[in-house]
VEXDRENMI-219789 format. One line per 8 residues: number of its first residue (from 1); for each residue x, y, z of C-alpha. Coordinates in nm, 3 decimals. Example, Ala and Ser with C-alpha at 12.3 -4.5 7.8 and 13.67 -1.06 7.14 Angstrom:
BEGIN
1> 1.230 -0.450 0.780 | 1.367 -0.106 0.714
This chain:
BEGIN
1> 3.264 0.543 -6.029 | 3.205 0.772 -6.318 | 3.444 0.834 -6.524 | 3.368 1.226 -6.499 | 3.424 1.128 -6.131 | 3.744 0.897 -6.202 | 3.887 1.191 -6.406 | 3.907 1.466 -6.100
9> 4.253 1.578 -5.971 | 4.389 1.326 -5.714 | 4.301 1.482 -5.398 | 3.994 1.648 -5.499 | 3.791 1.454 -5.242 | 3.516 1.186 -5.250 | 3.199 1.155 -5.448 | 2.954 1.285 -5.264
17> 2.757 1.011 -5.056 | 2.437 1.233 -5.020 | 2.458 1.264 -5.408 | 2.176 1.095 -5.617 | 2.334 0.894 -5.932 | 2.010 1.035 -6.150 | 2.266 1.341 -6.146 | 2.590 1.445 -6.212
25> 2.775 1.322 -5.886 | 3.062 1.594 -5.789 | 3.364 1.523 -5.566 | 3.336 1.707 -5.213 | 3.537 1.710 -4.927 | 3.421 1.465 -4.593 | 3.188 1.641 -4.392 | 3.313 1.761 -4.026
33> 3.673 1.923 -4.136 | 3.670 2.285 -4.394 | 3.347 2.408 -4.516 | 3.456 2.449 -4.896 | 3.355 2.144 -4.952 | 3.248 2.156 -5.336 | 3.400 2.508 -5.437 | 3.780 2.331 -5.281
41> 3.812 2.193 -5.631 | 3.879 2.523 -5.821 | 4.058 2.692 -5.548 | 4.264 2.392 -5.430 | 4.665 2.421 -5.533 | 4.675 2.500 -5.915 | 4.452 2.332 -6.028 | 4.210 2.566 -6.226
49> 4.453 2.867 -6.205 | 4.269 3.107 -6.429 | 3.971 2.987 -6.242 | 4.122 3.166 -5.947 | 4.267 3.473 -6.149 | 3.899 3.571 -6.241 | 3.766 3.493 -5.915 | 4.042 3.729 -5.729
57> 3.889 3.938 -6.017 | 3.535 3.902 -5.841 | 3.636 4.034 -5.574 | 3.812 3.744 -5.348 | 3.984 3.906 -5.118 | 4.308 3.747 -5.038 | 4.497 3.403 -5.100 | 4.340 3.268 -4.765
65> 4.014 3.332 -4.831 | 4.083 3.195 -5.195 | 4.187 2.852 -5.023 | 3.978 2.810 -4.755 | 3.672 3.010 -4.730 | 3.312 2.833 -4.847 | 3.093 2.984 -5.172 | 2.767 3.015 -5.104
73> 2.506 3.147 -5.361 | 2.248 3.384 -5.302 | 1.953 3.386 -5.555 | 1.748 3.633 -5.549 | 1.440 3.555 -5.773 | 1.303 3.916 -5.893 | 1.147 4.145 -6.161 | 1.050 4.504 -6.141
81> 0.705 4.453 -6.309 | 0.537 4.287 -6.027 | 0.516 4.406 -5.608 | 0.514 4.020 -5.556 | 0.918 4.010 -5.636 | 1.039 4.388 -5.707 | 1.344 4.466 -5.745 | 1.609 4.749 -5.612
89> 1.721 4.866 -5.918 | 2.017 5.117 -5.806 | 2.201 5.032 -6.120 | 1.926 5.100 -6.332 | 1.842 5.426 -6.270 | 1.976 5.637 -6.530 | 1.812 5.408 -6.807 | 1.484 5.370 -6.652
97> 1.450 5.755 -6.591 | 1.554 5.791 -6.951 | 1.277 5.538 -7.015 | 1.028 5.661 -6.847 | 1.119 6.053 -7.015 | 0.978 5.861 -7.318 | 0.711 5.788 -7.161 | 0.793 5.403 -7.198
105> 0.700 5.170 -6.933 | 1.009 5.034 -6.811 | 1.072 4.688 -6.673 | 1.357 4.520 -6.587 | 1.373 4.197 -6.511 | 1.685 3.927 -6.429 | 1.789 3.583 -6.578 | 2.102 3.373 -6.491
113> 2.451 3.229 -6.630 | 2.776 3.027 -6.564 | 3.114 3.210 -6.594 | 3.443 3.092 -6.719 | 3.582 3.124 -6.345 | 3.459 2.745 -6.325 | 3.595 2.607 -6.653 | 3.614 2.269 -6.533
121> 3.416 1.923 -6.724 | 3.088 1.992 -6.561 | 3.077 2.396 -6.640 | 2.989 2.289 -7.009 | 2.753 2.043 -6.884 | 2.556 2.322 -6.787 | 2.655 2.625 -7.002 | 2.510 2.558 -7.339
129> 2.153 2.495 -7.103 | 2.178 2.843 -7.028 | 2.103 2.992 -7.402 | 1.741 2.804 -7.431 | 1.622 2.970 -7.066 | 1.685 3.293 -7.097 | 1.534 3.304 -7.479 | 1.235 3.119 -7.292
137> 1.181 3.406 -6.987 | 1.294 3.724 -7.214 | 0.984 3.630 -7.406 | 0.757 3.553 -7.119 | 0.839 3.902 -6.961 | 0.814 4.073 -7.313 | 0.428 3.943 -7.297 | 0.403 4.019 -6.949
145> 0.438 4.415 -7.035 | 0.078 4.387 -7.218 | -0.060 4.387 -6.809 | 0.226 4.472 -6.579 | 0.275 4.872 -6.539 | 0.577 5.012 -6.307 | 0.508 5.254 -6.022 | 0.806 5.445 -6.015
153> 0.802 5.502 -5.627 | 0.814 5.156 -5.531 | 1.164 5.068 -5.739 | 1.326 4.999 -5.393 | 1.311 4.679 -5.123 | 1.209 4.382 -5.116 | 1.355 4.050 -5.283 | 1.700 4.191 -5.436
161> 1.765 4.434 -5.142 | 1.713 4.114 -4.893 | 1.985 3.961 -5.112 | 2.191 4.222 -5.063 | 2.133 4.201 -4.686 | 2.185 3.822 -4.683 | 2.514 3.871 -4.871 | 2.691 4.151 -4.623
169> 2.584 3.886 -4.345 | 2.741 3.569 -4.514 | 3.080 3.782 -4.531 | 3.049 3.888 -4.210 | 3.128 3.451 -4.111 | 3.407 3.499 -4.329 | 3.255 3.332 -4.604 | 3.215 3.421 -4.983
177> 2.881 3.520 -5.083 | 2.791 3.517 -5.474 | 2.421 3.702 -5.525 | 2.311 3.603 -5.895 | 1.957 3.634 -6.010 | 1.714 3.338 -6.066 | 1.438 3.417 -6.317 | 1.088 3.422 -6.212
185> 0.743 3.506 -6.338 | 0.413 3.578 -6.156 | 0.187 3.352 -6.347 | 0.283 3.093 -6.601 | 0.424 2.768 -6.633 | 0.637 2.646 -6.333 | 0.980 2.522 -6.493 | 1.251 2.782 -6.469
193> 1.396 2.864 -6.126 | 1.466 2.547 -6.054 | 1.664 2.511 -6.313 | 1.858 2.798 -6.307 | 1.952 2.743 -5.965 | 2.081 2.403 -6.025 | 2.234 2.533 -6.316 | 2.428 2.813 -6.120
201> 2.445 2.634 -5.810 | 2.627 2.319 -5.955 | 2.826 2.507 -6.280 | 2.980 2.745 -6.018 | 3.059 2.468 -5.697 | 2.875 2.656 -5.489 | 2.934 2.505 -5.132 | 2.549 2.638 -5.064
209> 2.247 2.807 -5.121 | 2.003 3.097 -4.966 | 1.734 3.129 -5.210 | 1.473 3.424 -5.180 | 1.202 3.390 -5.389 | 0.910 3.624 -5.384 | 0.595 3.456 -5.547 | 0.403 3.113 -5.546
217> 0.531 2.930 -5.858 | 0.940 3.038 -5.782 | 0.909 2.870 -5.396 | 0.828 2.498 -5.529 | 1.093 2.589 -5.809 | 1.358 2.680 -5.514 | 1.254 2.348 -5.341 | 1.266 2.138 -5.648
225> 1.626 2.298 -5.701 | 1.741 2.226 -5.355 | 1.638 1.863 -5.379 | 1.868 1.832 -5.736 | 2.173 1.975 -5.589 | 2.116 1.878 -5.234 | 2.352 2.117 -5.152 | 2.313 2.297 -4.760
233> 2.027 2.552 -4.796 | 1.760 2.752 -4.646 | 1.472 2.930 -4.806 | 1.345 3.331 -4.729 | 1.057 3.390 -4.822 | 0.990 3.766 -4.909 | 0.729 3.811 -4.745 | 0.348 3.926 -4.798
241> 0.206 4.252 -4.888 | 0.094 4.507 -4.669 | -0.284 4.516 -4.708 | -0.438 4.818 -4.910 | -0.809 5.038 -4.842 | -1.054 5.152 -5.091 | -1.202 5.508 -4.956 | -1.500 5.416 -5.202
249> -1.573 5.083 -5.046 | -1.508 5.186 -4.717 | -1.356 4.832 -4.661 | -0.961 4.698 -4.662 | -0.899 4.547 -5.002 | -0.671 4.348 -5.203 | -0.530 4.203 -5.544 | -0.846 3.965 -5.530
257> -1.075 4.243 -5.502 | -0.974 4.369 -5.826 | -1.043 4.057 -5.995 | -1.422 3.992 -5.819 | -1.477 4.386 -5.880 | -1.450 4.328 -6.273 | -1.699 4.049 -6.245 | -1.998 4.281 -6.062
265> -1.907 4.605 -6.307 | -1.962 4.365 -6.621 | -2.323 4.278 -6.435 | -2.391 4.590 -6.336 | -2.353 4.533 -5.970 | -2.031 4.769 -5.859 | -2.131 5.032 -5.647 | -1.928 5.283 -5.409
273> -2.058 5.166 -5.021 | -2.238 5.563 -4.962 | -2.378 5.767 -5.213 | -2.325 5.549 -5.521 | -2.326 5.676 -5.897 | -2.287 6.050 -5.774 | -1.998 6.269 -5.955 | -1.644 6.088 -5.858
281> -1.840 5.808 -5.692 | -1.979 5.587 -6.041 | -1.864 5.262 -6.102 | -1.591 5.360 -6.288 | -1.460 5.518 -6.048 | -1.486 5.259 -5.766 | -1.230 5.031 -6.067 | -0.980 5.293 -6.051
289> -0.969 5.333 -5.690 | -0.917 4.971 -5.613 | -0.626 4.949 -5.914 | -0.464 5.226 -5.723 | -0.490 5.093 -5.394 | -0.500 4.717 -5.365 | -0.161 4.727 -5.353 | -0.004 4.937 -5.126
297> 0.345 4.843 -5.210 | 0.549 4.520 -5.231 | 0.508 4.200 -5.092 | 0.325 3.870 -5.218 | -0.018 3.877 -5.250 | -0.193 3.912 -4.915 | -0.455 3.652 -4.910 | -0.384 3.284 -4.833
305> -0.318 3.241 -5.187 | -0.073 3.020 -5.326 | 0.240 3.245 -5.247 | 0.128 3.213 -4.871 | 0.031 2.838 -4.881 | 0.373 2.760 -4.999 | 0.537 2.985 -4.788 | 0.357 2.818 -4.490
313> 0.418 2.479 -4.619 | 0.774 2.523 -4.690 | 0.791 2.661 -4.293 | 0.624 2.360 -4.165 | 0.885 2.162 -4.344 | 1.162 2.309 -4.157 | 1.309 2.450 -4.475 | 1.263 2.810 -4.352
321> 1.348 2.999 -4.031 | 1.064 3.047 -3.794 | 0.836 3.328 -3.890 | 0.940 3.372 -4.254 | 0.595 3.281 -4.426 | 0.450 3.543 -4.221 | 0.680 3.807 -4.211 | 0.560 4.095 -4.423
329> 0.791 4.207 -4.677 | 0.812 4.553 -4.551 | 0.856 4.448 -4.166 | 1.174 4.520 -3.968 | 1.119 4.160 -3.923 | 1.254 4.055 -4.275 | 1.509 4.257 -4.276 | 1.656 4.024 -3.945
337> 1.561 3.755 -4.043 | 1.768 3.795 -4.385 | 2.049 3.876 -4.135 | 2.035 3.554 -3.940 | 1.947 3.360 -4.205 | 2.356 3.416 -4.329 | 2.431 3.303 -3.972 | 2.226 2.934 -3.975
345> 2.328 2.852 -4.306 | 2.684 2.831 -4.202 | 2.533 2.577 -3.907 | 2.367 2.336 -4.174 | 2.684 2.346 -4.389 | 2.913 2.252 -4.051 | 2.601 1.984 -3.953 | 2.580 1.851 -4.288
353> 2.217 1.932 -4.261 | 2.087 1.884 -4.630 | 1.770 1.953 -4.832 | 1.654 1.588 -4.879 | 1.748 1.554 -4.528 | 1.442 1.743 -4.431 | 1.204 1.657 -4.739 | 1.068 1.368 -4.585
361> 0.714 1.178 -4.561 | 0.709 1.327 -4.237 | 0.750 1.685 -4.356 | 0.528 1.640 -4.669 | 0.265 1.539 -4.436 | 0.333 1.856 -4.242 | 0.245 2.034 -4.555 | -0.047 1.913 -4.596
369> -0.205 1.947 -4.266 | -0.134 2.327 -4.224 | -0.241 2.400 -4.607 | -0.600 2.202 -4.562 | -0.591 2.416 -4.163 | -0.525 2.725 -4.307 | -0.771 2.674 -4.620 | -0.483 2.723 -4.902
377> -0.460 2.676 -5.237 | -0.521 2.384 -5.441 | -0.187 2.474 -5.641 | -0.012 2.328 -5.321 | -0.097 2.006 -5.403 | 0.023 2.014 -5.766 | 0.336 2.177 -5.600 | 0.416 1.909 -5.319
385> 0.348 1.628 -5.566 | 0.628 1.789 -5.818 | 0.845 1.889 -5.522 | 0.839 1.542 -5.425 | 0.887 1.356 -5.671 | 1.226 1.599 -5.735 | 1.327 1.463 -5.421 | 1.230 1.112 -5.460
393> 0.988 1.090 -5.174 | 0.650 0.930 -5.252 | 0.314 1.121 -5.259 | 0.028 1.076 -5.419 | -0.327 1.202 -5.471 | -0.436 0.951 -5.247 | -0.229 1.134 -4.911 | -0.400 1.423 -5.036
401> -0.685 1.268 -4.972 | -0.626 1.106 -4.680 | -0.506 1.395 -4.506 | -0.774 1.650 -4.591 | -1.038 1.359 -4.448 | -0.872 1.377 -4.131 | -0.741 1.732 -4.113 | -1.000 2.031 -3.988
409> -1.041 2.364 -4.174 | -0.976 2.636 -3.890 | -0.840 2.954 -4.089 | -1.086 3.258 -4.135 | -0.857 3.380 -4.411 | -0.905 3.543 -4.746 | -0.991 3.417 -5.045 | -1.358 3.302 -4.915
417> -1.251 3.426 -4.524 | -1.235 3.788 -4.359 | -0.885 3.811 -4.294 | -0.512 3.901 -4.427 | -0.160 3.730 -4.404 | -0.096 4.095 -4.203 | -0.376 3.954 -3.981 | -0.216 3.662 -3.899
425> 0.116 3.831 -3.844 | -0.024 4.058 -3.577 | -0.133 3.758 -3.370 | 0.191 3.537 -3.380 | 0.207 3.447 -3.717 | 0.283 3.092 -3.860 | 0.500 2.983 -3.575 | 0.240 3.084 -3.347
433> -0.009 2.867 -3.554 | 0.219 2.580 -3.556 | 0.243 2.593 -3.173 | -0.129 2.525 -3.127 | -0.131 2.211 -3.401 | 0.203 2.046 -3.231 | 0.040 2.101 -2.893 | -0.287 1.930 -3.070
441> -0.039 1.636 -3.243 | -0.137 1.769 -3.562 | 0.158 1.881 -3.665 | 0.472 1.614 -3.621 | 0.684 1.851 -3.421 | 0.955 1.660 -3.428 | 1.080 1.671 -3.772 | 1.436 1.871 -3.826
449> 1.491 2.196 -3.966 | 1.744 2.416 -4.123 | 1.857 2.541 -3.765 | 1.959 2.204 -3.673 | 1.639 2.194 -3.429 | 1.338 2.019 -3.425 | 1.041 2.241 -3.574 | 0.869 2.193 -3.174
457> 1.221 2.353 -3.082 | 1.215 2.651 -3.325 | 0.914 2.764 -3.183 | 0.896 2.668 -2.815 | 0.953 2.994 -2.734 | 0.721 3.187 -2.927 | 0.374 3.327 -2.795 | 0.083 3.110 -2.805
465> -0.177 3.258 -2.982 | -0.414 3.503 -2.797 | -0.707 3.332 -2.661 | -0.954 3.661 -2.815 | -0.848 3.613 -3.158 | -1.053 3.526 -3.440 | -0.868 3.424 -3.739 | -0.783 3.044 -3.650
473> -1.109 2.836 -3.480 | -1.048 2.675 -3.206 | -1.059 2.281 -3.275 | -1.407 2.213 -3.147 | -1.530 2.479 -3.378 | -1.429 2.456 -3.699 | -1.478 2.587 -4.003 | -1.512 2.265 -4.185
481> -1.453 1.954 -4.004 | -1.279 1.811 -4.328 | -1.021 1.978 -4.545 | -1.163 2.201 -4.826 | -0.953 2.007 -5.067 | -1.121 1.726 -5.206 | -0.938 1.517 -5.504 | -1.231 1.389 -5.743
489> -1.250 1.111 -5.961 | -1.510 0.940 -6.145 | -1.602 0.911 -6.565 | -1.488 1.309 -6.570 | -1.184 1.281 -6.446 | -1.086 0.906 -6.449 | -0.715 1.012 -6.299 | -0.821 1.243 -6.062
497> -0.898 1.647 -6.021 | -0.868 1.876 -5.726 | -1.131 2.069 -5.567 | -1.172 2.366 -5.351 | -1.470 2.320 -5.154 | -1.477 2.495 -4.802 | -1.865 2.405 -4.768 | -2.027 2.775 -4.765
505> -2.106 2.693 -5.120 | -2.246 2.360 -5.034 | -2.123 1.987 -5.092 | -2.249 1.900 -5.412 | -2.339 2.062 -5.726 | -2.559 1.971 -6.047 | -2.584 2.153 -6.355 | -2.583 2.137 -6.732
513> -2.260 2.177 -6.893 | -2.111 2.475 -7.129 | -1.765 2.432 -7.310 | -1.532 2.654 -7.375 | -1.219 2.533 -7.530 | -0.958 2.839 -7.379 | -1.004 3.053 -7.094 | -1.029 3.358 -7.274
521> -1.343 3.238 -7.479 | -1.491 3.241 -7.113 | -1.346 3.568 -7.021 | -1.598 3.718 -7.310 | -1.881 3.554 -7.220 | -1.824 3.713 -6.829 | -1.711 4.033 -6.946 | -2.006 4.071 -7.243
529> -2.293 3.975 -6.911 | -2.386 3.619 -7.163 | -2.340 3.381 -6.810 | -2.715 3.318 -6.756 | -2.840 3.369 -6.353 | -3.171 3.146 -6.409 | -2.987 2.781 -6.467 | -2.720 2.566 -6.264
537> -2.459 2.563 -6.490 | -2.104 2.373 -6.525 | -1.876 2.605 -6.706 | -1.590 2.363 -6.829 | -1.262 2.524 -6.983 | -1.059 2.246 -7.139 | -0.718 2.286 -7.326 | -0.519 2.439 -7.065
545> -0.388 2.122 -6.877 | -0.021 2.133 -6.892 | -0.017 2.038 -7.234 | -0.312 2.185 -7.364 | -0.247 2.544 -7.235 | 0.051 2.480 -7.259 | 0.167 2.550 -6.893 | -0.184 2.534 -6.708
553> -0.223 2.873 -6.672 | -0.434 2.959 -6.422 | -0.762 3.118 -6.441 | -0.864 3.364 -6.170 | -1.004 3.630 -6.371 | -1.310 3.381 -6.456 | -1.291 3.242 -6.136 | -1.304 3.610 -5.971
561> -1.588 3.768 -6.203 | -1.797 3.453 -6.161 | -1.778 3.562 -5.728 | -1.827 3.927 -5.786 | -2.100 3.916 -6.057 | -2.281 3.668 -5.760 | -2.349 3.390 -6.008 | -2.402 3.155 -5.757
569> -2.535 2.902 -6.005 | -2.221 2.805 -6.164 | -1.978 2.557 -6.082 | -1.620 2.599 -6.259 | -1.407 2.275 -6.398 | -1.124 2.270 -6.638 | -0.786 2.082 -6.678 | -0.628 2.407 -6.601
577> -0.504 2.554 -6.233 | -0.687 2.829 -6.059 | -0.543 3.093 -5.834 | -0.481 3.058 -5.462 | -0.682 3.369 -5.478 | -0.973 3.157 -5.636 | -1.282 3.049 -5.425 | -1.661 2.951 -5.481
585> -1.729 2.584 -5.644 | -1.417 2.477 -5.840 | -1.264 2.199 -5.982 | -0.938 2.199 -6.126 | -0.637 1.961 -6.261 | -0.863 1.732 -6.458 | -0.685 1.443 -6.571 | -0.662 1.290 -6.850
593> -0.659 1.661 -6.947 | -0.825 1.728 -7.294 | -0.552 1.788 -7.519 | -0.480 1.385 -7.467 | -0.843 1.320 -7.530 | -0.952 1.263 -7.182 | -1.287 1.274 -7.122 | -1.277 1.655 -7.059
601> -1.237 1.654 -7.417 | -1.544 1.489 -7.498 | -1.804 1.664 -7.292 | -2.046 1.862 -7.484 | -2.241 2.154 -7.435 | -2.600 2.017 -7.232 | -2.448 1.714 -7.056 | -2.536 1.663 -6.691
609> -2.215 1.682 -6.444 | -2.269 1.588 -6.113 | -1.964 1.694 -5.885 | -1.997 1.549 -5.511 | -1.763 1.636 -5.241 | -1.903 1.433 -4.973 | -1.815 1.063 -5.213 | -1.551 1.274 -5.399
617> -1.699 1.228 -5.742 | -1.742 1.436 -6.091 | -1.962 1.215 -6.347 | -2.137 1.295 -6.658 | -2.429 1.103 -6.626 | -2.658 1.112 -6.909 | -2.395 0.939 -7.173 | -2.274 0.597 -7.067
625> -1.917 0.448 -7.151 | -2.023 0.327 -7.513 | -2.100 0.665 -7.590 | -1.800 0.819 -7.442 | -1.615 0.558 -7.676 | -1.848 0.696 -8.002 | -1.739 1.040 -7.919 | -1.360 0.966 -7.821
633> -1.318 0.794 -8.205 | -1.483 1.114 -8.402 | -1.244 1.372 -8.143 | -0.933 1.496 -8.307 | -0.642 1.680 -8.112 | -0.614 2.019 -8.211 | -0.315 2.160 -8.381 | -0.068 2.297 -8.118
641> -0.085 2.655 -8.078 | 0.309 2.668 -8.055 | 0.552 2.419 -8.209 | 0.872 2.579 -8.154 | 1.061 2.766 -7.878 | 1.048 2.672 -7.510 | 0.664 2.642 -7.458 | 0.670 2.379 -7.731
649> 0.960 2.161 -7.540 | 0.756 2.204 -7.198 | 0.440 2.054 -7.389 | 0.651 1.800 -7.513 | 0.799 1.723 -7.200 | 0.558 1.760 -6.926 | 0.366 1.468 -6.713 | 0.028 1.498 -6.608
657> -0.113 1.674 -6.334 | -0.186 1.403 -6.118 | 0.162 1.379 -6.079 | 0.306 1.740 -6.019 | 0.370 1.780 -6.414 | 0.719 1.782 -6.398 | 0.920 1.796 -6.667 | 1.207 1.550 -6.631
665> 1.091 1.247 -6.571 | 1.054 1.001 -6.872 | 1.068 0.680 -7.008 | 1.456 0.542 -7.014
């Protein structure tokens, strides 16, 4: 026993047995008797008594609620400067409208803390963390402002309001609900919500969690979080976006469209669908309609991007309740489900039913068969491996592998497909989906779930999907008899790299290569028209692997022009991530990435890559090994473009791709 552990009042329970010794291991009560299990030790006796003056100060009711009712958190992971994860903002009002009478943009945004209600050995543990995070996401927001502009209309719903929902039904079981905010960003490095749940969730003895995050990096963070404290949890997922129509394109349109439309107005190729380049009908104007109307209102990108791939994933796991991937964000639908979701939770804390309960082999291989069905992103599979290896379960790039060779590609969904999230939703949505693939022994039905069901039981009773649809191929049909993720290896990419290859831009590629050493050098070359059409190129953007970027950004603007300029000549590779929202011939996650002098690094402008999907190969073959030596001993590393601050400890940190680049896991 630890002597943090020996030191607890007498009578404050047992270590927990679910616990993992990697952590700090709190005292709970047994399961099977009073729900309170961790929160018991500031509210038991008198122990902590100004523990329990400032929560009666929170707002705890009454002395039996204070010594017998369960905390659970709710964390809401939100920011107004993004539909993916808006916020309410009631209690900002009066300051925004002042902002915005400056004609300021105005963006709020959340992170987290600890309180002195829990002043107990472990609270400090965690409280001095705190400072470091939120220094970290106040400046990654700050940046953020340079692209994200408000729309004061849309100020209401989604993510915090769901809390809010969540939280009236967790005190309706008699139970004490605690919203806090989680911080979370659209697009940059991964770290953060994880840790600030497990930060709040273990500093405050939360006896569970309800986490709602709203866009693809903040679900694997919620995951990872769940798997640290192992506390009873579910996950909502809020929800996708309602799909948007340009009137100048004639056509429904999305986020994505935006991105490919800036590729064909750099090349000249943008045109309104009837009477194109007439008065209110130029190119120009076709931009501004789609920014104005991609995105209707709020909700995570509609496409099966990587907010919906891990949304879908995360249901397949049984970490979800049934229908929560696909549930738009501004359905009646969410709004129940938010409801009952403050219902089950009280069933997995009375059923002991917790996180690494349910994030099995079985469940990670669930994962992976509906993301290569549904054609998702190839973020997923940088996200299982780091979700895994949080909870100690072991996948590789090899399962990967193994399950896109077996696994069919069925979906008809956006990026490279016709249809929508919203799509799906109208036909039965994810459970509907999963139906079919346990019916097909595709999907292991029988794995558990948070509502102490098997995942076949969860959605027994939901429709089978109509036999006239046409967004999921039947089996004898597919799209792709293969998954469209294919990991790579070969003198390129000795450790691995991940492609997207659904096959309607062929199996193999061949082309000369052109470096660029950040994504923004080939953002100019796109956006100047300097991509030649007459020549199979490999554009390569090195430095922005996890340490290199730092972060691995990801690179969909490149990505995106390269699809709506029609350069069908170019393949894409860097040590970087794409989008979910990404599509045509692209290889990401190289490994060794370049700013470790992999052989990314050494490339030069004129080599010949070869990148086969069929033997799962990228090669430069017109240097052997001795000269990939010559080069490696003349290469230096360049000088870090940050040294200080919280980027700097994440490059410090981080592990490869390969292997989920997580950030805690090092040498002893």
């Amino acid at each position: 026993m630890s002597s943090d552990a020996a030191s607890a009042p007498e009578g404050a329970g047992i270590i927990d047995p679910k616990s993992d010794s990697q952590y700090i291991q709190f005292r709970c009560l047994p399961p099977g008797g009073q729900l309170n299990r961790w929160s018991h030790i500031l509210t038991r006796e008198h122990d902590f008594p100004a523990s329990q003056a400032m929560l009666y100060g929170a707002g705890v009711p009454n002395k039996d609620m204070m010594k017998n009712a369960p905390h659970v958190g709710i964390s809401t992971i939100w920011w107004e400067g993004n539909p993916v994860s808006i916020a309410s903002g009631e209690l900002l009002g009066s300051a925004t409208n002042k902002l915005l009478s400056f004609c300021l943009v105005q963006v709020s945004f959340n992170t987290f803390t600890t309180s002195l209600v829990t002043i107990d050995r472990h609270t400090y543990d965690f409280s001095t963390h705190c400072k470091p995070i939120f220094i970290f996401f106040v400046s990654l927001i700050l940046t953020s402002l340079l692209s994200a502009v408000i729309v004061r209309g849309k100020l209401t719903g989604a993510v915090l309001e769901f809390g809010k929902i969540v939280k009236r039904g967790v005190e309706k079981q008699k139970m004490l609900a605690w919203q806090y905010n989680a911080v979370g960003v659209s697009d940059a490095i991964t770290m953060g919500g994880e840790d600030s749940i497990e930060t709040v969730t273990c500093a405050q003895h939360h006896d569970a969690n309800i986490s709602i995050p709203g866009c693809d990096k903040n679900m694997p963070g919620v995951i990872m979080a769940a798997a640290r404290h192992n506390r009873p949890f579910i996950m909502i997922y809020g929800g996708t976006i309602r799909k948007g129509y340009s009137n100048l394109l004639e056509r429904d349109v999305n986020v994505s469209t935006c991105y490919e439309a800036a590729g064909a107005f750099a090349y000249g190729t943008l045109q309104a669908k009837t009477n194109g380049g007439a008065a209110g009908r130029t190119p120009s104007d076709v931009m501004s309609d789609l920014e104005q109307h991609a995105c209707p209102g709020v909700g995570a990108c509609g496409g099966m991007y990587t907010a919906n791939t891990m949304a879908t994933a995360i249901e397949a796991m049984g970490l979800t309740l049934p229908g929560s991937s696909s549930y738009p964000a501004q359905s009646p639908e969410k709004a129940r489900e938010c409801e009952r979701a403050a219902e089950v939770i009280k069933t997995t804390m009375e059923k002991d039913i917790r996180p690494r309960d349910l994030l099995t082999r079985e469940s990670f291989e669930n994962a992976l068969v509906i993301t290569m069905i549904l054609g998702g992103s190839t973020n997923g599979v940088l996200h299982f491996l780091a979700m895994a290896n949080t909870a100690e379960v072991p996948l590789t790039l090899e399962d990967v592998d193994r399950v896109s060779n077996k696994t069919p590609y069925l979906a008809d969904l956006a990026p490279s497909g016709r249809y929508l999230m919203e799509d799906l939703y109208k036909i039965g949505g994810t459970p509907s989906v999963l139906k079919m693939l346990i019916a097909e022994g595709l999907i292991n039905g029988n794995i558990p779930t948070v509502t102490g069901r098997t995942l076949a039981e969860n959605v027994a009773d939901w429709p089978s999907l109509p036999p006239d649809q046409r967004i999921i191929r039947p089996l004898s049909d597919p799209i792709k008899e293969s998954g469209h993720i294919r990991v790579l290896r070969g003198n390129f990419a000795p450790d691995g790299a991940v492609a997207k290859i659904t096959g309607k831009e062929g199996l193999s590629f061949t082309g000369k290569a052109r470096v660029f050493n950040k994504e923004h050098e080939l953002d100019t070359a796109l956006s100047k028209g300097e991509i030649p059409r007459d020549e199979n190129l490999v554009l390569i953007v090195r430095y922005e692997g996890p340490k290199g970027g730092p972060g691995m950004p990801e690179q969909l603007r490149a990505s995106a022009a390269i699809i709506g300029a029609g350069l069908k000549n170019i393949a894409l590779v860097t040590d970087g991530r794409y989008s979910g929202a990404s599509h045509g011939f692209i290889v990401g996650h190289v490994t060794p990435e370049a700013a470790v002098g992999g052989p990314i690094a050494l490339v030069q402008d004129g080599d010949t890559i070869v990148i086969d999907a069929v033997k799962n190969r990228i090669d430069i073959t017109n240097v052997d090994d001795a000269e990939l030596a010559a080069r490696k001993k003349t290469w230096k590393p360049p000088v870090p473009k940050v040294r200080r601050g919280a980027l700097a400890k994440y490059a410090r940190l981080v592990g490869d791709a390969s292997h989920g680049a997580v950030t805690d896991q090092w040498e002893n």
